[in-house]
N, C-alpha and C positions, 0 to 999 in steps of 0.2 A: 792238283794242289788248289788251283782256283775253285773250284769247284765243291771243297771241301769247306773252303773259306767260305766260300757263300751260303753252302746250307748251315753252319755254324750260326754266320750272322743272323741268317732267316731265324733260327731258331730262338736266338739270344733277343730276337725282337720280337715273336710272337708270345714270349711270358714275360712279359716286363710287372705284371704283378707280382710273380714271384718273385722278384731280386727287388722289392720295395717294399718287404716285410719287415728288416728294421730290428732292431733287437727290442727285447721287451720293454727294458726301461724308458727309450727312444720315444716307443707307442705310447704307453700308458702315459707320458708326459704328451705327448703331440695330442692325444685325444681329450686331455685337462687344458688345452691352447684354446684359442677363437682361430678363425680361419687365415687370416692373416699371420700371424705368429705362428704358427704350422708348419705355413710355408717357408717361413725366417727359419725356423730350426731344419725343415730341409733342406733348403738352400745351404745354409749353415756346416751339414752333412757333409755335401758332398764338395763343398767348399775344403772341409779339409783332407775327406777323400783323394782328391785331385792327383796333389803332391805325388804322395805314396806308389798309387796307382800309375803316377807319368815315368816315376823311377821305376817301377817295375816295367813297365811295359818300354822301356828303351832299353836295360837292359835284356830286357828275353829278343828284342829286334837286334839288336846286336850279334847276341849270340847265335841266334837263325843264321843272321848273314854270315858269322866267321864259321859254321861247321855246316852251309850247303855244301854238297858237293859236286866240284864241278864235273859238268856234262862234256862225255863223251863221244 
């Protein structure tokens, strides 16, 4: 299981350009920014990504843990 878990992570962090593609709109507005504001609308992003993502992700831990099954 461990094991499984870390080559995932490995992988989820060797393309970190691809999961920063961004929807079109997002882009074509970030590239009409200066550098600064850019980075405010990403930040911005994932500011409200957070939420969403914390509630998903405590519910799926959750549910991992109530349908392991226990070792024999």
């Amino acid at each position: 299981m461990w094991r499984k878990l870390l080559i995932v992570l490995m992988l989820t962090c060797a393309a970190p350009a691809v999961y920063a593609q961004g929807c079109s709109l997002c882009t074509k507005t970030a590239n009409e920014l200066d550098d600064k504001s850019a980075k405010g609308l990403n930040s911005g992003i994932l500011y409200l990504a957070a939420l969403p993502l914390g509630i998903m992700g405590t519910i799926g831990f959750v549910w991992w843990k109530h349908n392991k099954k226990p070792k024999a």
